[in-house]
N, C-alpha and C positions, 0 to 999 in steps of 0.2 A: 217626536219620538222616532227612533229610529228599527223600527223592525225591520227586518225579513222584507215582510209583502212590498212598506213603503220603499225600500231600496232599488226594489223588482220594477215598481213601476217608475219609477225613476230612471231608471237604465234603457226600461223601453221607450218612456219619451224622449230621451237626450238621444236613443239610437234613432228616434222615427223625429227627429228634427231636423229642418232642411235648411239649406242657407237662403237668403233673402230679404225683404225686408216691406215694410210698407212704410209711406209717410202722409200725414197728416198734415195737410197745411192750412192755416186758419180757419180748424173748425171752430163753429158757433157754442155748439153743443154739444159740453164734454160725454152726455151719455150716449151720444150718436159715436165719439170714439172711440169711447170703452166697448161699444157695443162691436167696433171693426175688432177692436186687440181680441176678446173672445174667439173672433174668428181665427184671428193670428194663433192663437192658441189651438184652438182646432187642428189647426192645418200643419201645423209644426214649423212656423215661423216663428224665431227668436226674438228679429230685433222688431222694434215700432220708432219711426221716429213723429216728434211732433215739433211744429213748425209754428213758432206765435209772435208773427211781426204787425198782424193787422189787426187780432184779438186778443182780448183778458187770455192771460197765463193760466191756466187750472194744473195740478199737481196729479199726473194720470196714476200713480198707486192711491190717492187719498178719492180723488170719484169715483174708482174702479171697483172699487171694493163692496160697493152698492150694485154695481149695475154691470158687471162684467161677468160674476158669478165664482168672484178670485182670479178668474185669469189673469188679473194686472197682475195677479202675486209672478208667474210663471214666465213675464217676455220680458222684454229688457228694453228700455226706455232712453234716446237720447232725444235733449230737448235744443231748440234754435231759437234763435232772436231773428236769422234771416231767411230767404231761402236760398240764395247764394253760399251760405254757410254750408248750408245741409248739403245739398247736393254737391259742393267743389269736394267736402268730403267723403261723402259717397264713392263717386267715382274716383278719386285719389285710391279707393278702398276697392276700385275694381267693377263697381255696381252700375249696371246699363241701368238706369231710370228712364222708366216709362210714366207717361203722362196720361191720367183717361180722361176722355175728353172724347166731346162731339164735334168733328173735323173732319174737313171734306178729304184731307192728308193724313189720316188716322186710318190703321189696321183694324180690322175686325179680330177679337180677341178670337174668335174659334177657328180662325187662320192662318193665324201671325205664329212665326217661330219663337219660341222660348227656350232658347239654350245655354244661355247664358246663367248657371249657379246661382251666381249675385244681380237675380234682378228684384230692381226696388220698382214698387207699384205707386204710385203719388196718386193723392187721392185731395180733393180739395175742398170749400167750405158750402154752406147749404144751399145760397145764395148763388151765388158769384160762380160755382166750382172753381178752378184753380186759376191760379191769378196768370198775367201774361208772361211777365217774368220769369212762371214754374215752367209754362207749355216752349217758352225758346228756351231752356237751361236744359230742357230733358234730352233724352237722346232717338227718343222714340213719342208717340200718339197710338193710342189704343180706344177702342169703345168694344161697348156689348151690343151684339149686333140688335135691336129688338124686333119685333113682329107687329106689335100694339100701335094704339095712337101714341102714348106714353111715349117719351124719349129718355127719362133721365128717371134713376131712383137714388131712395137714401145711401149716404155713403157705407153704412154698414153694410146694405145688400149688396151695393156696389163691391164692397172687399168681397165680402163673400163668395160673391160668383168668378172674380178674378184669382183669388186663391184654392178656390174648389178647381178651376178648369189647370192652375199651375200643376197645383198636386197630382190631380189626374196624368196629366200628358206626363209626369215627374217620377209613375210608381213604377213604371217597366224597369228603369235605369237607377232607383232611389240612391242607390249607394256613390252614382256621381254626381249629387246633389248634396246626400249628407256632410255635416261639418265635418275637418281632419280631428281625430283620435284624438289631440294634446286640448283642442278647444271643448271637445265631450267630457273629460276629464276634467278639464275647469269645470264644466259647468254642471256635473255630476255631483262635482262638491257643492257650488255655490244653490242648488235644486233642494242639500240635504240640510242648509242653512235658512231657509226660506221657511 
């Protein structure tokens, strides 16, 4: 139904959407990725990509809808068969991909520059994290610095805290991060479709 209010708020998330992206590669468990896209949501990132060459394929609008809280209804979803795929088209599309990972050649995320528009976050499976292949495809290495004995959290927390500190360091300047006008317009319609 299209009223008033929901238009309203429509306009203000498409205005407070930022470009970016995050990818998903070979998670185990689809509720651990619905549970990153929520954050995507959150945060005003559109795109999610997910990456399924080493695990079972899941359908991220059909788990999401359980365990996301609707956000799958609201990002947009491309899927791979490789990671080469993913990422040659990423960056064709302009997008520095960063890796997180724990490496002795990894930035600490509360350090490291982020100014690049189109950066994609790679985020990897529960197990393994990201495969070797993702960490030399990227263009960067990133970690959260930690304090604890703990090194390593779930990958949802993981999104989380790397899209919270994007956004942050992203509100001073938002308007040179937001999408161009003809893509908000897309997707102001495609919001009232949904």
């Amino acid at each position: 139904m299209r009223t008033q209010s929901r238009l309203d708020k429509i306009n203000r998330v498409v205005e407070n959407r930022q470009q970016g992206a995050i990818i998903i590669e070979n998670v185990v468990d689809p509720h651990n990725a619905e549970a990153a896209v929520r954050s995507c949501d959150a945060f005003g990132i559109q795109r999610v990509c997910f990456i399924f060459e080493t695990v079972k394929k899941f359908n991220p609008r059909r788990v999401g809808k359980a365990s996301s809280s609707s956000a799958n209804k609201w990002v947009d979803y491309s899927i791979y068969d490789t990671t080469e795929e993913c990422i040659s088209e990423l960056k064709k599309e302009g997008y520095e991909v960063i890796a997180t990972v724990l490496d002795d050649e990894a930035e600490s995320l509360y350090t490291a520059k982020l100014e690049n528009p189109k950066t994609a976050f790679m985020f990897g499976n529960e197990k393994e994290g990201l495969s070797e292949k993702a960490i030399k495809l990227a263009d960067r290495k990133m970690y959260i610095t930690m304090l604890g004995f703990v090194q390593s959290l779930n990958i949802s927390v993981t999104a989380s805290i790397f899209l919270f500190e994007l956004t942050r360091r992203r509100l001073q300047n938002s308007e040179q991060f937001a999408y161009p006008e003809e893509y908000q317009s897309k997707l102001k319609e495609s919001f009232q479709e949904r």
